[in-house]
C-alpha positions as CSV (number, residue, x, y, z in Angstrom):
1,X,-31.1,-10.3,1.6
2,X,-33.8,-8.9,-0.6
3,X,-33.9,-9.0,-4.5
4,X,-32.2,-5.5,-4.6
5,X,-29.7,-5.5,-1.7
6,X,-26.3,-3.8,-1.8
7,X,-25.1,-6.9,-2.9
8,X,-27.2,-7.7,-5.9
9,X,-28.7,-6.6,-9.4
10,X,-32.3,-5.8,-10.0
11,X,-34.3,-8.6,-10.0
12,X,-31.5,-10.8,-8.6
13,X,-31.8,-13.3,-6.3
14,X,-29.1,-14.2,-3.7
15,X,-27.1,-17.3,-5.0
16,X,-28.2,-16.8,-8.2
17,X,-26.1,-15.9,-11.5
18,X,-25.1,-12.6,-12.2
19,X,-24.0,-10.4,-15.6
20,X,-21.2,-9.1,-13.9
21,X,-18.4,-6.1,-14.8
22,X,-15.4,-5.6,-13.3
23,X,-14.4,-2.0,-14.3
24,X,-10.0,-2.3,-14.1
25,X,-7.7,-5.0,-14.9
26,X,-5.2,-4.2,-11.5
27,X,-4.8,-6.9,-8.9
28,X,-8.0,-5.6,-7.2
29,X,-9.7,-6.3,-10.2
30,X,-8.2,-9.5,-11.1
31,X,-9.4,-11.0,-7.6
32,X,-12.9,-10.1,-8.0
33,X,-13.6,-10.7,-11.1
34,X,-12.0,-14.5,-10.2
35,X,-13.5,-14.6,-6.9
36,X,-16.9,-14.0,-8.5
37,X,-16.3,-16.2,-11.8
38,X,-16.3,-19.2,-9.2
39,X,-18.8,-18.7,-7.4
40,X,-20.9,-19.3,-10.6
41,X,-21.0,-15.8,-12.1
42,X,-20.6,-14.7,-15.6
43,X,-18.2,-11.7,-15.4
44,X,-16.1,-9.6,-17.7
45,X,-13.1,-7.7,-16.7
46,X,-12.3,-4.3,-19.2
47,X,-8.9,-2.7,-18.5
48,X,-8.4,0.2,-20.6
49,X,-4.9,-0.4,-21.0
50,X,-3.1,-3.1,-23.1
51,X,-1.9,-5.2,-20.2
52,X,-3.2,-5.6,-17.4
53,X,-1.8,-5.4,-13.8
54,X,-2.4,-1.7,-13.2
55,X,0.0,-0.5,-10.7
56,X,1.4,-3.6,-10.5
57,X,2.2,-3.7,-14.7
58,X,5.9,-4.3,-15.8
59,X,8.0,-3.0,-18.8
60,X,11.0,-4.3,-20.6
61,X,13.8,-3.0,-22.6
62,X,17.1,-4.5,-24.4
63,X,17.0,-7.1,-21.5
64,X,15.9,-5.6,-18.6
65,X,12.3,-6.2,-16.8
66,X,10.9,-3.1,-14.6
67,X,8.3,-4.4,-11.9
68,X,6.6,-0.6,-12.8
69,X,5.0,-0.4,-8.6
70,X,4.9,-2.8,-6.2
71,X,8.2,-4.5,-4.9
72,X,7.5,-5.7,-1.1
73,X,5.5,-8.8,-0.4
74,X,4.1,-8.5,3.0
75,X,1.5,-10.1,4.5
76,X,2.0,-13.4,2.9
77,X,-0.7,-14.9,4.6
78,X,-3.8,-12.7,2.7
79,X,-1.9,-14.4,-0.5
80,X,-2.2,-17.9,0.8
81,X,-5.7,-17.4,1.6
82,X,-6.7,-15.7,-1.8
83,X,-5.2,-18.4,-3.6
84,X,-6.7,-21.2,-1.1
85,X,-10.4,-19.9,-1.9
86,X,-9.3,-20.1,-5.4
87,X,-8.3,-23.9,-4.6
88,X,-4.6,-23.5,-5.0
89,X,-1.5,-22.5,-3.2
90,X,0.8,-19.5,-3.3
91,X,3.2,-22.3,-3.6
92,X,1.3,-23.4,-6.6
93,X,1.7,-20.2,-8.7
94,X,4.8,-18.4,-7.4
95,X,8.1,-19.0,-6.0
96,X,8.9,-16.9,-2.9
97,X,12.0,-15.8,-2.4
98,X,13.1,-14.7,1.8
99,X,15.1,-11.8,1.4
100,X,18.3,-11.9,4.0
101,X,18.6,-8.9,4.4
102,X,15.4,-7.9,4.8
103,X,16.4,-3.9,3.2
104,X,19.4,-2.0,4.0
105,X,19.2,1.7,5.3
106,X,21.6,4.5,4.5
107,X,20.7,7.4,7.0
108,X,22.4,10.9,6.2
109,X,25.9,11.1,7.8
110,X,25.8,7.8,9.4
111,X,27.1,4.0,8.0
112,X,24.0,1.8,6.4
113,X,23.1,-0.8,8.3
114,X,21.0,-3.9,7.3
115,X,17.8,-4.7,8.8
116,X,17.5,-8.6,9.2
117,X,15.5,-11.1,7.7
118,X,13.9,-12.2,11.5
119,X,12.7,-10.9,14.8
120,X,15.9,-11.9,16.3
121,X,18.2,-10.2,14.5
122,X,16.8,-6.9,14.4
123,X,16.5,-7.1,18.2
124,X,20.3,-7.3,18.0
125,X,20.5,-4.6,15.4
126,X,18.1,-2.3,17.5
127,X,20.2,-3.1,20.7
128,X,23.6,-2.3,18.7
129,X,22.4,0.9,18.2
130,X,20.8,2.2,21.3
131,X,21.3,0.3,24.3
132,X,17.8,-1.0,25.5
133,X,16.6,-0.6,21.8
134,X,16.4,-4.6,21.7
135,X,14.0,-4.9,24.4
136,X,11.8,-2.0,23.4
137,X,11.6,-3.7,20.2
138,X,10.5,-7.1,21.3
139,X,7.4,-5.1,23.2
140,X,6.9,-2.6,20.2
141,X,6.8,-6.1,18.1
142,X,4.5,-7.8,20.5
143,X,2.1,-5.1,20.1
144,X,2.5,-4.8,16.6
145,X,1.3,-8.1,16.2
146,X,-1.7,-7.9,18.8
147,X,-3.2,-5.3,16.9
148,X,-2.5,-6.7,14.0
149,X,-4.2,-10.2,14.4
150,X,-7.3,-8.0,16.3
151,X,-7.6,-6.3,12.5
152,X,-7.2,-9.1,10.5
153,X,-10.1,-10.8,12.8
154,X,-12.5,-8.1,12.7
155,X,-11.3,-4.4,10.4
156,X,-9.8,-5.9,7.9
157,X,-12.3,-8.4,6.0
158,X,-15.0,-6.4,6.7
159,X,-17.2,-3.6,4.8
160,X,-18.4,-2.4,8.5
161,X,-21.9,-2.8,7.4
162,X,-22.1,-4.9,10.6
163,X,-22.2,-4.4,14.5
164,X,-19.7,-7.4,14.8
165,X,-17.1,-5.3,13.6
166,X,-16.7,-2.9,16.6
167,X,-18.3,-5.4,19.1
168,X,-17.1,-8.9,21.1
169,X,-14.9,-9.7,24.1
170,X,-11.8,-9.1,21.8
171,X,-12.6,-5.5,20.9
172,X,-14.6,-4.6,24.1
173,X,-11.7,-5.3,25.9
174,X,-9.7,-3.6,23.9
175,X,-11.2,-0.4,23.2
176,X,-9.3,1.8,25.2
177,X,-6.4,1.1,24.1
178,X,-7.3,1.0,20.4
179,X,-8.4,4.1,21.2
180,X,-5.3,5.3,21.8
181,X,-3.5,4.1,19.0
182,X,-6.3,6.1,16.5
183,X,-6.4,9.0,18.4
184,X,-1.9,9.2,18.9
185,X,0.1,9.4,15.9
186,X,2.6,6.9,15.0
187,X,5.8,9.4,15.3
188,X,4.9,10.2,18.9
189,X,4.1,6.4,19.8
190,X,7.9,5.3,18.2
191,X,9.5,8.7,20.2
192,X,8.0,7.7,23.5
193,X,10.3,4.3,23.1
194,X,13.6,4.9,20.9
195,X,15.6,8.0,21.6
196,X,17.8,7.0,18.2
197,X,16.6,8.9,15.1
198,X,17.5,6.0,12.7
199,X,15.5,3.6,14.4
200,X,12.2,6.2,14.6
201,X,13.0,6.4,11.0
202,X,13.1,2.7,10.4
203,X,10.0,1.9,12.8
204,X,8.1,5.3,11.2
205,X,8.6,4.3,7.3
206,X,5.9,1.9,7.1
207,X,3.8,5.0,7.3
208,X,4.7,5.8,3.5
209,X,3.4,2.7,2.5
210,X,-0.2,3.7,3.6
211,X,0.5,6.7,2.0
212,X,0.6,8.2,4.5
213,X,3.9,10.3,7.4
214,X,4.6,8.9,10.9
215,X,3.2,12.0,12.1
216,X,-0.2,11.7,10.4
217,X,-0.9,8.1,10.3
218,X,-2.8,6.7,13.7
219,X,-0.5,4.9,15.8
220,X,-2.4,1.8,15.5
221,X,0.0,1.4,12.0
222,X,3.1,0.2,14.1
223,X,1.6,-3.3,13.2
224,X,3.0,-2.8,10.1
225,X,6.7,-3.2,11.8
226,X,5.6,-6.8,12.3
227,X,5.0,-7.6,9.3
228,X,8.5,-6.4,8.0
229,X,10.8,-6.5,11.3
230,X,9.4,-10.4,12.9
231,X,7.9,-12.1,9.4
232,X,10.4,-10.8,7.2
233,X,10.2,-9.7,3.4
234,X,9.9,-12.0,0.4
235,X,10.2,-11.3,-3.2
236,X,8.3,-13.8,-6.1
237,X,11.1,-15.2,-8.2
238,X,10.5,-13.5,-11.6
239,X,9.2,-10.2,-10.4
240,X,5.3,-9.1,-9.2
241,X,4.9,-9.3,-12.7
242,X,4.3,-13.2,-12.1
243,X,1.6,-12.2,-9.7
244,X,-0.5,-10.6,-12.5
245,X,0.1,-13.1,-15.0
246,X,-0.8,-15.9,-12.1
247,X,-3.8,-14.3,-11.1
248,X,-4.5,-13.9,-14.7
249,X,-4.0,-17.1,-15.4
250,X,-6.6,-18.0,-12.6
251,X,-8.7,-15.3,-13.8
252,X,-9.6,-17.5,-17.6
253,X,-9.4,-20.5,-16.0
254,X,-12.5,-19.4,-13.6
255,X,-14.6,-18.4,-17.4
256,X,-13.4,-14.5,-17.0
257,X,-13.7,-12.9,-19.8
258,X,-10.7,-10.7,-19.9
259,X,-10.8,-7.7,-22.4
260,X,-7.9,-5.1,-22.8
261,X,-7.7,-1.9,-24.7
262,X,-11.3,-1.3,-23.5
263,X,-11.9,2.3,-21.8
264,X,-15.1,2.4,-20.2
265,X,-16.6,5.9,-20.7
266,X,-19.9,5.6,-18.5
267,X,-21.9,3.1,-16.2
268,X,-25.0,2.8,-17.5
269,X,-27.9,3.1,-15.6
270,X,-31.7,2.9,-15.0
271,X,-34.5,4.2,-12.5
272,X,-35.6,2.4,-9.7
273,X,-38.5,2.6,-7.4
274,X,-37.0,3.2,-4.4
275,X,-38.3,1.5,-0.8
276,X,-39.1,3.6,2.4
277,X,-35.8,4.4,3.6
278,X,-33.4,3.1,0.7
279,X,-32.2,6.2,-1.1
280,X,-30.6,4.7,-4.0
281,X,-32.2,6.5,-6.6
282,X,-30.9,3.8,-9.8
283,X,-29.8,0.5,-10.6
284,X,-26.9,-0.4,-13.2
285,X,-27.9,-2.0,-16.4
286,X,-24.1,-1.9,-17.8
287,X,-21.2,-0.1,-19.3
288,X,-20.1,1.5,-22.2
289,X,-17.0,1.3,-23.6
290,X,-14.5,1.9,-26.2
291,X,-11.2,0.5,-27.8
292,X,-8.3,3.1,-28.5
293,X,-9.0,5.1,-31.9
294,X,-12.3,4.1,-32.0
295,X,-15.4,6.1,-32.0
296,X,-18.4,3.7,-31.5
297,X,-19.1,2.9,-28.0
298,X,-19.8,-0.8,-27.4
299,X,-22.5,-1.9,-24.1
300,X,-21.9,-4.4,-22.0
301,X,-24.6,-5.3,-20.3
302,X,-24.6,-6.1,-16.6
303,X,-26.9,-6.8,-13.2
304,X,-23.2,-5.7,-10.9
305,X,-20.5,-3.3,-11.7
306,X,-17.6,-3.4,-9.7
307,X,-15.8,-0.3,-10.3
308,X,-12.3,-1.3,-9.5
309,X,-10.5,1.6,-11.4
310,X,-9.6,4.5,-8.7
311,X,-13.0,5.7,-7.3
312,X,-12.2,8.9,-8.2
313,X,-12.4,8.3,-12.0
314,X,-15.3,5.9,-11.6
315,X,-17.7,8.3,-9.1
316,X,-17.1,11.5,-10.9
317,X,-16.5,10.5,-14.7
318,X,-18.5,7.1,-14.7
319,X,-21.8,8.8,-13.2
320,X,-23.9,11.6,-13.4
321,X,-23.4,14.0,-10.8
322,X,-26.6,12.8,-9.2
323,X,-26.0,9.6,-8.9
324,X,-22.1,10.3,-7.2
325,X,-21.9,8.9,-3.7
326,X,-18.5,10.5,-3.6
327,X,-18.9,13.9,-5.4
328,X,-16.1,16.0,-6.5
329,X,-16.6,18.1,-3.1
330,X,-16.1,15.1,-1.0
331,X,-12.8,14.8,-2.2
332,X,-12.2,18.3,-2.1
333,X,-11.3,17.4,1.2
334,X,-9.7,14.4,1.3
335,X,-6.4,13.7,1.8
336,X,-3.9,12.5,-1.0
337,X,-1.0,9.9,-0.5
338,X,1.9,11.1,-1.7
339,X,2.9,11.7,-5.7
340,X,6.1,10.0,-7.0
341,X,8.9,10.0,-9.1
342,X,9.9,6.9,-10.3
343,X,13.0,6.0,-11.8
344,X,13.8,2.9,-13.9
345,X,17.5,2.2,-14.8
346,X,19.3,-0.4,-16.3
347,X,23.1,-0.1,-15.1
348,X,26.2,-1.6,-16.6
349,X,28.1,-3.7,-13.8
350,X,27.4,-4.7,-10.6
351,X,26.2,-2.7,-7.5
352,X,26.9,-4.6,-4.4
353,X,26.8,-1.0,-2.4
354,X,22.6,-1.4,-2.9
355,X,20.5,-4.0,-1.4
356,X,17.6,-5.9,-3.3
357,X,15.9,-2.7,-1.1
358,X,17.2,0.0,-0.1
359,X,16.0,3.0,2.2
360,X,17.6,6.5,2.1
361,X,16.7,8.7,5.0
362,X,17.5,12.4,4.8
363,X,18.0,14.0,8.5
364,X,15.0,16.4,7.5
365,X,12.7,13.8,7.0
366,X,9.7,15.6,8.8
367,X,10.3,18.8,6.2
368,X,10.0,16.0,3.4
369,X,6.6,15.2,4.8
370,X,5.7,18.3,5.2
371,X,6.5,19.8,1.7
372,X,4.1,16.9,0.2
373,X,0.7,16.8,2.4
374,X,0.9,20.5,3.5
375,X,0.3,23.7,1.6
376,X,1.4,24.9,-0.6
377,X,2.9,21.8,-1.2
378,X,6.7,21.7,-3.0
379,X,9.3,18.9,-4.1
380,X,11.2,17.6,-1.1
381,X,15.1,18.4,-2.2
382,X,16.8,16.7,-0.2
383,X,14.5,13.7,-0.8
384,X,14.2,10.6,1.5
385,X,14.2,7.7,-1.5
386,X,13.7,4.5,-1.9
387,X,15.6,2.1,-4.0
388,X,15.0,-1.7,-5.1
389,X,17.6,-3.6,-7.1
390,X,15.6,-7.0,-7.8
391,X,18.8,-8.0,-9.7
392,X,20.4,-8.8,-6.2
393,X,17.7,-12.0,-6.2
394,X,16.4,-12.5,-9.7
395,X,18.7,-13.1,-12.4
396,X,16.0,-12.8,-15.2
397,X,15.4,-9.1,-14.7
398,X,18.8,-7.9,-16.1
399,X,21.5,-9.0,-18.5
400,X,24.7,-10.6,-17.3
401,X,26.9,-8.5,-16.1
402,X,23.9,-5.6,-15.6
403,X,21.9,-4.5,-12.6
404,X,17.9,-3.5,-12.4
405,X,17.6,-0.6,-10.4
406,X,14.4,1.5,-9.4
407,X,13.8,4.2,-7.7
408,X,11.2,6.2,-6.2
409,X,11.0,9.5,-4.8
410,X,7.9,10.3,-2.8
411,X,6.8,14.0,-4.0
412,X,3.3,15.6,-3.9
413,X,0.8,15.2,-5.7
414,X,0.5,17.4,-8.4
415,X,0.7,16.4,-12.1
416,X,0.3,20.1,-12.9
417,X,3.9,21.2,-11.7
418,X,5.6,18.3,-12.1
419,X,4.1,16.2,-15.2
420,X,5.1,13.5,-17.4
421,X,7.9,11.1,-17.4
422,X,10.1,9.7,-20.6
423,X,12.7,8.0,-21.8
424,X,16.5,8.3,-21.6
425,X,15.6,12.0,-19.8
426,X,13.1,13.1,-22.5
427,X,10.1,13.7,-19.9
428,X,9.0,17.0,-18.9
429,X,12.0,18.9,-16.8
430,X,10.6,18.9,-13.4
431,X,9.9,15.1,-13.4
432,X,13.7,14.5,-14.9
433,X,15.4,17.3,-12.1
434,X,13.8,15.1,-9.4
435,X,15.5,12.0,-11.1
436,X,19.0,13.9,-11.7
437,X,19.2,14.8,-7.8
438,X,18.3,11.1,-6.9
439,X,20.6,9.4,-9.2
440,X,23.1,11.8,-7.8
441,X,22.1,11.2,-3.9
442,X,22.2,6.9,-4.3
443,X,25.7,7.7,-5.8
444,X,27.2,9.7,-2.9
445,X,25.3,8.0,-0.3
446,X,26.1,4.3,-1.3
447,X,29.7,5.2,-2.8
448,X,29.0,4.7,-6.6
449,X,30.3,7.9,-7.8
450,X,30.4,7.2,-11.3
451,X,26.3,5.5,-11.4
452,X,25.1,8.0,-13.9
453,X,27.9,7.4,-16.2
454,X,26.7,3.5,-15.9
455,X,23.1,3.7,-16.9
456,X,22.3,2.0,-20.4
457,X,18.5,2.0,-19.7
458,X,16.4,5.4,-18.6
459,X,12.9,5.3,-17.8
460,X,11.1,7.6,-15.4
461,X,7.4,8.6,-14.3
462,X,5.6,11.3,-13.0
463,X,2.5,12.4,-11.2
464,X,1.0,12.8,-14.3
465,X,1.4,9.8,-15.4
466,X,-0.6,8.4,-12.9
467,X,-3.2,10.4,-14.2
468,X,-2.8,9.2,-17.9
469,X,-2.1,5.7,-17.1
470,X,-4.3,4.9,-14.7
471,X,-7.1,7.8,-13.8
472,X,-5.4,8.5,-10.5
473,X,-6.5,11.0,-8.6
474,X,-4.7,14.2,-7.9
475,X,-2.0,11.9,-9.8
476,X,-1.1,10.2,-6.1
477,X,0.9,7.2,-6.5
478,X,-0.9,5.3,-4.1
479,X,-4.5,6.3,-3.3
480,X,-5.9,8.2,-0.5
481,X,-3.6,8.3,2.7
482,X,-4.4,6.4,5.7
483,X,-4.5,9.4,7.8
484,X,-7.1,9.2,10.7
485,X,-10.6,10.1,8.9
486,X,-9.4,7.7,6.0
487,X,-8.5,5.1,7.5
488,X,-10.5,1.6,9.0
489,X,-15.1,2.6,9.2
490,X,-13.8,5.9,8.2
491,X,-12.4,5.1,4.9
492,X,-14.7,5.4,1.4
493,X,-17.3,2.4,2.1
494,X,-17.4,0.0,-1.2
495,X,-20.9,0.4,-2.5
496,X,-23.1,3.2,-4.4
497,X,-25.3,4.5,-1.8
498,X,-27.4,5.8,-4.5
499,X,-27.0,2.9,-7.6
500,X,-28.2,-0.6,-6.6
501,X,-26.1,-2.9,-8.5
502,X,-22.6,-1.0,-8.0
503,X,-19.7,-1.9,-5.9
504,X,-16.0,-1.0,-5.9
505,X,-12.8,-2.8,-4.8
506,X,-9.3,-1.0,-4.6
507,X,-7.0,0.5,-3.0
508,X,-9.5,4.0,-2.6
509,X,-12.1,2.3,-0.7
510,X,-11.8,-0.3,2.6
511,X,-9.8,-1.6,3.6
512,X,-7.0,0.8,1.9
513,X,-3.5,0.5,-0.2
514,X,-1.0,-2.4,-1.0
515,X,-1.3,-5.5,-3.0
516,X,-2.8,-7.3,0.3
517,X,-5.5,-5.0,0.8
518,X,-6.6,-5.1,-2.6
519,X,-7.4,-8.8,-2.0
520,X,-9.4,-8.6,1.0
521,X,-11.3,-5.6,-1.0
522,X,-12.2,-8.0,-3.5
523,X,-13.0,-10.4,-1.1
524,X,-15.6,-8.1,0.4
525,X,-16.9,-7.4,-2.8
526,X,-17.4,-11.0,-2.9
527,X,-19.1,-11.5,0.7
528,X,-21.4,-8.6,0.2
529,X,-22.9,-10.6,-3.4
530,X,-22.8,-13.6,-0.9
531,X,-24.8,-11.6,1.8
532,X,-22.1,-12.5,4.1
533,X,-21.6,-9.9,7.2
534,X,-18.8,-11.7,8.9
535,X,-16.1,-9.9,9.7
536,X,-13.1,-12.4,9.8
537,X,-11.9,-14.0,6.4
538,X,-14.4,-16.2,4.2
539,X,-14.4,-19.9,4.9
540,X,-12.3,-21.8,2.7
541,X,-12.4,-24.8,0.5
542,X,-12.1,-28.1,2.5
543,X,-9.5,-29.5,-0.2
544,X,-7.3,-26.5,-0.2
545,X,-7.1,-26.3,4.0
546,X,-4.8,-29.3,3.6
């Protein structure tokens, strides 16, 4: 790789040390500013807000502890190996809890059932509930998992700046297929093998993970039923919050130098002399940035930025609009993940009606879709929810006697109409209807008729939130969905095609959205400083293999 690569500051040679800042404190940017701090950089993390975590932040009140986003650990095996190139252990940092059941669903005018924690109960549940559901399962599984261990070998730890990615005996022989599954959506590959509309709804959920619906996510997704259905779901004893304070943790130990309450108003920038054929126009030279109240703008000065704040915020408020690889009219016509609604309650007594999670399907659950991603877009009511009482599992997240419940209500995208959340119902009145009518839904559906009256602790959030809190675009909870033209080589590629010196990490760029991805995107950060084009998972230490 030459001086001024992709992968590497002006005047930089491969290997050698770097002035390196991470732009966001979230999990993406805690794993790259680490991964980079030990492979000899010198890098500082700013996170504009006073704790870091991002998504995955927490909040407390008289007792209780809200995990404020993420609450399923899946793929537990991109954890261990983050934390092996790190030379430790997931073991090491967290305890891991395997939730049995796996998540309870309440479909409308039907009995919950519980999903199980292994392959081989859910075959029974499946088969329980349609006759020669069980065996369809086992195949749907099978290929679930083919496709998955195919990505993990060569989509997911790769930027796709290499012909490796799409070629080999394993992909060649496979292309037709995974043709297929790109080009046919998810619903119609689930409908083709279960008749039963609870089990499409179970197998077609995943979908809203990826921020995405069963009918507009490729059917190459159902891998995600393996993860969930055959590995199970675990849960780190304490909350997610012990992720972030772990990672943290690693984060100083590595030399990071981790600075809150710093808002970074612009990278900075300076001409280059560009090469025959290389039409990046600038290289980075820093960041500005500024603590809350505070006029003067402080510069930090850097050979790599690694924007690893929403790409939205970093392309079009970061960068003049001639330096924008993703200008406001590319994302004029992308596609959103879905808004939400969350709701944070602390409830007097105990709810054994609720699972740790919980999954409430309305019978119109294709209208719900359909009132988020199409237009004009409107608030689903009913609403399919989802509900997570860690207090079922973790004892420290509630006092005695007292259950931690959230909930979240997938709605669209727009902070305009529906706004800010607040505290014991004091957010803006669209945000705190949404809440009223799920409250009110959990009650009827699980039997807890007199819930509302229960609730000592009221928190809720709102698209706009997301804007305020962490520069989300079009307020989406999530990032931008993994529909077909966003998803895998399509998705938003994680460098500046115009600023030498600038890469991002995230859940907006490859390989997408969820705690794991965000850790193989900071791993490709790191392989693309490293010049590495492979496209499986970095080598790890010898010492942490054992």
């Amino acid at each position: 790789m030459s001086a001024t690569s992709p992968g590497t500051g002006p005047g930089t040679a491969p290997g050698a040390a770097q002035r390196v800042v991470v732009v966001g404190g979230g999990v993406a940017g805690l794993a790259t500013a680490t991964l980079l701090a030990r492979d000899g950089h010198h890098v500082e993390l700013l996170e504009k807000n006073d704790d870091l975590g991002g998504r995955a932040g927490s909040w407390e009140r008289d007792g209780f502890r809200f995990d404020l986003g993420p609450s399923w650990w899946l793929m537990p095996e991109v954890f261990d190996h983050y934390f092996r190139l790190l030379g430790t252990t997931t073991a090491e940092q967290l305890d891991l809890v395997r939730l049995d059941p796996g998540y309870r669903v309440f479909t409308e005018g039907n009995a919950p059932f519980d999903v199980a924690a292994d392959e081989a109960g859910n075959t029974a549940l499946f088969e329980s509930i349609e006759p020669g559901a069980g065996a369809a399962l086992t195949d749907y599984l099978r290929s679930g998992r083919e496709v998955y261990d195919l990505a993990v070998d060569r989509f997911l730890y790769t930027s796709f700046d290499s012909a490796a990615a799409y070629a080999g005996r394993a992909v060649l022989r496979r292309a037709p297929r995974l043709a297929t599954l790109l080009t046919r959506s998810l619903e119609s590959f689930v409908a083709s093998r279960f008749a039963d509309r609870r089990l499409r709804q179970v197998l077609g959920y995943p979908a809203v993970f990826l921020g995405s619906s069963p009918d507009r996510a490729p059917a190459m997704y159902h891998l995600m039923s393996a993860l969930d259905l055959a590995d199970g779901v675990r849960y780190p004893d304490g909350g997610f919050t012990r992720l972030v304070e772990a990672m943290a943790r690693l984060a100083a130990d590595a030399g990071v130098v981790l600075r809150t309450g710093a808002e970074v108003t612009a990278i900075e920038t300076a001409p280059r002399r560009t090469r025959r054929g290389d039409p990046r126009r600038a290289a980075v030279t820093g960041v500005r940035w500024r603590e809350p109240g505070e006029g003067d703008e402080h510069v930090a000065e850097a050979d790599l930025v690694v924007g690893a704040a929403d790409l939205h915020h970093v392309e079009t408020r970061l960068l003049p609009a001639d330096l924008q690889t993703y200008p406001q009219r590319w994302w004029d016509k992308a596609v959103s993940g879905p808004g939400a609604v969350l709701v944070y309650l602390g409830v007097r007594g105990e709810l054994p009606e609720l699972a740790h999670h919980s999954l409430f399907f309305t019978e119109d659950w294709q209208g719900n879709f359909d009132a988020i991603f199409e237009r004009p877009m409107r608030t689903p009511d009913p609403a399919s929810l989802y509900v997570c009482k860690p207090s079922a599992t973790d004892d420290s997240v509630a006092p005695a006697g007292h259950e931690n419940v959230f909930v979240l209500v997938p709605v669209q995208p727009d902070p305009d109409t529906l706004g800010h959340g607040g505290l014991d119902g004091g957010g803006d009145p669209a945000v705190e209807a949404v809440a009223d009518r799920a409250v009110a839904m959990v009650a009827e559906w699980a039997g807890v008729p007199d819930l509302a009256e229960r609730v000592v602790v009221r928190r809720t959030m709102g698209p706009g939130d997301f804007v305020t809190d962490l520069n989300s675009w079009s307020g989406g909870a999530l990032g931008p969905a993994h529909v077909l033209k966003q998803s895998a080589f399509f998705r938003a590629g994680n460098r500046s095609r115009k600023v030498d010196g600038l890469l991002y990490a995230g859940s907006s760029t490859v390989p997408g959205i969820g705690l794991p991805m965000c850790l193989i995107s900071a791993e490709l950060v790191l392989k693309r400083v490293r010049g590495d084009r492979s496209v499986g998972p970095s080598s790890e230490p010898v010492a942490a293999q054992v």
